[in-house]
C-alpha positions as CSV (number, residue, x, y, z in Angstrom):
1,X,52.0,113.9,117.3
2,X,52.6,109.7,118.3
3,X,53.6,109.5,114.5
4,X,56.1,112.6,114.6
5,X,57.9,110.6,118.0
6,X,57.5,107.4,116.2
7,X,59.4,108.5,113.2
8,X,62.2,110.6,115.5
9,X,62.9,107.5,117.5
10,X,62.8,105.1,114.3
11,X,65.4,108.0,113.2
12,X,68.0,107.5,116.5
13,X,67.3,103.5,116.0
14,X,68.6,103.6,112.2
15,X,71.1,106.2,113.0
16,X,72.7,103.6,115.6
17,X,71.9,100.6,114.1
18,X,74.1,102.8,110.8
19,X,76.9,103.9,113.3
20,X,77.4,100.4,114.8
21,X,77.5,98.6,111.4
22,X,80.0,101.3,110.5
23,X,82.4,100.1,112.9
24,X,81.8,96.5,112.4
25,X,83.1,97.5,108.9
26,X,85.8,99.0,110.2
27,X,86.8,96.2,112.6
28,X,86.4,93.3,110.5
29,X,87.3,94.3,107.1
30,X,91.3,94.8,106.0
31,X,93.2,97.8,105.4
32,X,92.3,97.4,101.5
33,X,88.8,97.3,102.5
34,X,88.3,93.8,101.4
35,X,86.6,90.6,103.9
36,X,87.4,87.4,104.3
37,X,84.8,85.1,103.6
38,X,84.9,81.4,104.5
39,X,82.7,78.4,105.8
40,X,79.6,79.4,107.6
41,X,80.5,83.5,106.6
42,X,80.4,82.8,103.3
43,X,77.7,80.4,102.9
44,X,75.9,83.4,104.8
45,X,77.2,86.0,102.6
46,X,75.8,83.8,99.5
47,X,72.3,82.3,100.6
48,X,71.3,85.7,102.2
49,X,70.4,89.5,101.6
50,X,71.8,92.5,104.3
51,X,67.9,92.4,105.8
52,X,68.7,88.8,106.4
53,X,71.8,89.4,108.2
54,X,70.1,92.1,110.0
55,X,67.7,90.7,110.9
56,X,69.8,87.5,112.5
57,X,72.1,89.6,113.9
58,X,69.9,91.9,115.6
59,X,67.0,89.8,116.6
60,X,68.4,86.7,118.0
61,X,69.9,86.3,121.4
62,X,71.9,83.5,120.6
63,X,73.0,81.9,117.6
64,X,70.5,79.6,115.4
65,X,70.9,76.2,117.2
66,X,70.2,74.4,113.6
67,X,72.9,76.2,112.0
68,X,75.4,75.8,114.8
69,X,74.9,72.1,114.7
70,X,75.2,71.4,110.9
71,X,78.1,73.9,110.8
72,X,79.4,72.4,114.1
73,X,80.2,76.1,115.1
74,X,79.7,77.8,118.7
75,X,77.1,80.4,119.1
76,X,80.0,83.1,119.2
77,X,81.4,82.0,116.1
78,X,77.8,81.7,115.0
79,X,77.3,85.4,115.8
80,X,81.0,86.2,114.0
81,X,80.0,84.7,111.0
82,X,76.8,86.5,110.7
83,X,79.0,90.1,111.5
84,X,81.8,89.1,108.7
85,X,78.7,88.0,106.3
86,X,77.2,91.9,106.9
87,X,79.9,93.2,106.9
88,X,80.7,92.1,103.4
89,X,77.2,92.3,102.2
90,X,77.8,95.8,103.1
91,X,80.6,96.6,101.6
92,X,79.5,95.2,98.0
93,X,76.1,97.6,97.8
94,X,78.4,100.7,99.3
95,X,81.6,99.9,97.0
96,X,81.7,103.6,95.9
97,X,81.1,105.5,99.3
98,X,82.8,103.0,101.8
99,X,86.4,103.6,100.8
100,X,87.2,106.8,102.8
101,X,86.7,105.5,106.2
102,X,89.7,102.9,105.4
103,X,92.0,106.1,105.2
């Protein structure tokens, strides 16, 4: 029975975690459906895979202090960055099904 309420509540996790990142895609890409990609977003986009992103985005409280120093970027823009990079890493494995929700 633990394992039936373990896999229902890994369910409403995914589900949210899928909503949220649903709107992020909505927010931060353009109309066309396209992101823009520069500095820090795009080295992030490049040097990283979407569990990555996740993973940053999700699990850390505050921005990576290494990477806000070398980038010489605040821990909001750290945390921007990481959200453009998703987005985008999203949006390339989904290319087919993502386009309706820019209509």
């Amino acid at each position: 029975m633990q394992s039936i309420k373990n896999a229902r509540q890994a369910l409403i996790q995914f589900t949210c975690i899928e909503k949220y990142e649903l709107a992020l895609c909505k927010q931060i890409a353009n109309d066309n459906g396209t992101v823009k990609l520069d500095g820090f977003a795009g080295a992030c986009f490049d040097m990283n895979t979407i569990d990555d992103l996740r993973e940053a985005l999700y699990l850390n409280e505050s921005g990576c202090a290494d990477d806000c120093a070398a980038w010489n970027i605040t821990e909001n823009e750290w945390r921007a960055s990481i959200k453009t990079a998703l987005v985008a890493s999203i949006m390339r494995s989904n290319n087919d099904s993502l386009p309706e929700i820019f209509a």
